[in-house]
N, C-alpha and C positions, 0 to 999 in steps of 0.2 A: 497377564500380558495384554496391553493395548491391541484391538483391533488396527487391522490397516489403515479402516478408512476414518480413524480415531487422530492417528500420527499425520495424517496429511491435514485436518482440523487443527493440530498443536503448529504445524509447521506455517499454515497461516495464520496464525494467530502471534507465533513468535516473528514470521516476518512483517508484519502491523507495528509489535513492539520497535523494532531495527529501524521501521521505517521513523516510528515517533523519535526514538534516540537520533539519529541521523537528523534531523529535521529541528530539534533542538540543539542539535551541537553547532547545526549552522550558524545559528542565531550569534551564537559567543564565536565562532569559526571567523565572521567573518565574510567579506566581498567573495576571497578565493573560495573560500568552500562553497559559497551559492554557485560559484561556476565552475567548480568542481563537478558540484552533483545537477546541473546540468539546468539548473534555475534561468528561468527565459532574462536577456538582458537588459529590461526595465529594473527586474528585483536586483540584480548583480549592481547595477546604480545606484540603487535606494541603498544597498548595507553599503557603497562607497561613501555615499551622501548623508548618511545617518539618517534619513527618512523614514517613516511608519511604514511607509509599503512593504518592505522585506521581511519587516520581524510580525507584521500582523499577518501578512498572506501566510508564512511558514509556519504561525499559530494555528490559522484555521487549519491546511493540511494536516498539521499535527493534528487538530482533534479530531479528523474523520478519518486517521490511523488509528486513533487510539479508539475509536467507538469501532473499527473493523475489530480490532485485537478483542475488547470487549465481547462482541457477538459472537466470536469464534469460541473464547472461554464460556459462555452461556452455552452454546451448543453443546458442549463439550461437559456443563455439568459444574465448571467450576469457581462461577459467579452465578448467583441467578438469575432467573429466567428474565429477558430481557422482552421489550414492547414488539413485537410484530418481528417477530426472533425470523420465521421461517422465510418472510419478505425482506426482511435485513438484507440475510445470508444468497438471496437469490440475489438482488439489487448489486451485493458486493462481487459475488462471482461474476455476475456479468460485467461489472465494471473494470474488473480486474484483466477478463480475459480477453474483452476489447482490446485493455490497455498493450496486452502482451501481443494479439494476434493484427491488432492494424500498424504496427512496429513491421514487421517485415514486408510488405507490400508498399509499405511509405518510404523504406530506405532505398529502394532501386529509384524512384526521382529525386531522392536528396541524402546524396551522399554524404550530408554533414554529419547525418547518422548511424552511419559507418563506423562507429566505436565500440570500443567494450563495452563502455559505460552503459550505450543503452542498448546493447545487445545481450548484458548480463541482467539490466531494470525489467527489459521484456520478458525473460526466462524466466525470474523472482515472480514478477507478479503473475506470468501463469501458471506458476507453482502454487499460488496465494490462490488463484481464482479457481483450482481444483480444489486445494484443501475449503473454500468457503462453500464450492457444489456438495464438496463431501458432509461438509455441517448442516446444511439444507436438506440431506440424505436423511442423516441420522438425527434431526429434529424431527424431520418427518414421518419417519422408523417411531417414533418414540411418543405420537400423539399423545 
């Protein structure tokens, strides 16, 4: 049986996945799903416009999901060991739990953010940004 702090390592690493699949489905999705999933309204323009900016900006995101999902599975043992694995994993945790923890102090002056959507985005990624503490844990654990 997986450790605890093994599963919360898998859980951001499958949430990195989610993120990459989401982020390409936009691309064939379409206008509506960039503003669905909450794409600032320049890119929601560009996929109405047929423009580069929507499908290259949503590329890049994509690959710095998928190099999170990456480092998570390295930590975790089940790709190998990745460049500066244990600075990754810190870098990502922090990035993540900003993401999640300056969400709710920014919605009381802008209630546009008053939605599920990014009241559920917040929650995810500081789900994400435990489990990447927790891989930083146990890459550490593991000199």
């Amino acid at each position: 049986m997986k450790k605890l702090s093994e599963w919360w390592v898998y859980l951001a690493g499958v949430i990195a996945v989610i993120g990459v699949i989401i982020h390409i489905a936009a691309i064939f999705g379409g206008p509506s799903w960039y503003a669905y999933f909450g794409a600032p309204p320049q890119i929601v323009q560009s996929a109405r416009e047929g423009t580069w900016l929507a499908p290259v900006s949503t590329m890049m995101i994509t690959a710095l999901m998928a190099i999170c999902a990456a480092y998570a599975f390295s930590a975790l043992g089940l790709i190998r060991r990745l460049p500066l694995l244990r600075t990754g994993l810190a870098g990502m945790a922090a990035i993540c739990l900003l993401r999640s923890m300056i969400f709710w102090p920014l919605m009381i002056n802008h209630p546009e953010l008053r939605n599920t959507f990014e009241i559920v985005a917040a929650i995810v990624w500081g789900l994400a940004g435990v489990g990447f503490v927790f891989g930083f844990r146990l890459v550490h654990a593991h000199r």
